[in-house]
N, C-alpha and C positions, 0 to 999 in steps of 0.2 A: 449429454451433460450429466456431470454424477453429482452433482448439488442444486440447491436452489439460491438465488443471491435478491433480496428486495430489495434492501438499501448499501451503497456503494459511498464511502468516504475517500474520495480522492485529493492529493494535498501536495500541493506541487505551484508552484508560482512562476508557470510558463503557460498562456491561455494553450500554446500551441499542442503542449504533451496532455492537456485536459481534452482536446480536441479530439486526440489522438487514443487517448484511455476511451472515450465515449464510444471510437469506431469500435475495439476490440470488444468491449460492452453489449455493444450491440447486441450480440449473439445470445443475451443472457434477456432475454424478450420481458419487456414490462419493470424490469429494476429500476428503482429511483436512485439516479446520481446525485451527490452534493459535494459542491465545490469547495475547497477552502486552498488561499493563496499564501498560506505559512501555518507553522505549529497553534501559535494562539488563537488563528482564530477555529483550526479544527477543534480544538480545545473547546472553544466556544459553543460549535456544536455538538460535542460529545456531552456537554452538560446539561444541553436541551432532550436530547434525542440519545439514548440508548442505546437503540434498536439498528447497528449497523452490521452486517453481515460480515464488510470485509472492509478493511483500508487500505489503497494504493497511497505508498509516502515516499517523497524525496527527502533527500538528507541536506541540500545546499539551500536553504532558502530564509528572505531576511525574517526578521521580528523574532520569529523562535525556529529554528532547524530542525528537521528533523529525528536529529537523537535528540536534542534534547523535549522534543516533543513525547518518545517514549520515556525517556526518565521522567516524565511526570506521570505518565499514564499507568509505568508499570508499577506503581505505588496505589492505584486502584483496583481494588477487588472487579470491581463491573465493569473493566475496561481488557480483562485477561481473556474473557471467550473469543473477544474481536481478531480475528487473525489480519496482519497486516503483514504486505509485502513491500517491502522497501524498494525503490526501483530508481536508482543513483547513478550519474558519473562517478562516483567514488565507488572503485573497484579494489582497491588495494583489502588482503586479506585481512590484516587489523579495523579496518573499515565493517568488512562482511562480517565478522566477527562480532564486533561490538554490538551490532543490529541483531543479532541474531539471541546474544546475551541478555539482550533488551527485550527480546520476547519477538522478533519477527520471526513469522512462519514462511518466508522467504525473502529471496534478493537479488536483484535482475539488475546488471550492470548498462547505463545508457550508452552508446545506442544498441538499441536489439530489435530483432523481426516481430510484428506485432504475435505470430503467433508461438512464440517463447512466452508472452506474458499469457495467453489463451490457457496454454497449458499448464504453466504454473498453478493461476486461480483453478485450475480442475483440481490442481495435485491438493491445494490446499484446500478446498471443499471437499477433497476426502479426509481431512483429519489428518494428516499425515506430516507431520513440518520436521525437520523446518526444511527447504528443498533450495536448492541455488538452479537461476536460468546461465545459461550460454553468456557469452558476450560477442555473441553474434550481431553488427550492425545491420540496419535497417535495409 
């Protein structure tokens, strides 16, 4: 592993793909996961808690989606070190795009093999963005 990851902001409003980010997590021994089930309420803890390594974000989800959850964020100075990887059914290139304009350090089209996401979070823990995974299904 070429990074360290403590806190993981995952933001997705399916328990099932939360399940599923945890297994691939795994690997990263001792990291604290925190859930959020749409844009506002990660919102909500970005306000509390600073300190997050990395964001796994969907883009379809109600109350605030997730572009428009970086259009808020990339208007904050202490929310631009957070690297966040987008990881969407929306695959279309103006999609991948937009995200990426937004400030994500990557973007992983759903469904894909859990260890396409594995390797990403490496690529992005070397500093390197912004990186596109496969659209290889599961």
């Amino acid at each position: 592993m070429s990074g360290l990851l403590n806190k993981i902001l995952i933001v997705d409003d399916s328990q099932l793909i939360h399940s599923m980010y945890r297994i691939v997590l795994n690997r990263y021994n001792g990291c604290r996961i925190v859930d959020a089930m749409n844009g506002l309420e990660a919102l909500d803890f970005l306000s509390r808690e600073h300190d997050f390594d990395l964001i796994l974000l969907d883009i379809n989800m109600p109350v605030m989606n997730g572009i428009q959850f970086m259009e808020k964020i990339s208007k904050e100075n202490i929310y631009r070190n957070i690297p966040i990887i987008v990881i969407s059914t929306e695959g279309k290139e103006e999609d991948t795009l937009r995200a990426l304009k937004l400030g994500a350090w990557g973007y992983v089209v759903k469904p894909f093999k859990p260890f396409l996401l594995y390797e990403l979070i490496e690529k992005v823990l070397a500093k390197k963005p912004p990186y596109l995974a496969g659209t290889t299904s599961v």
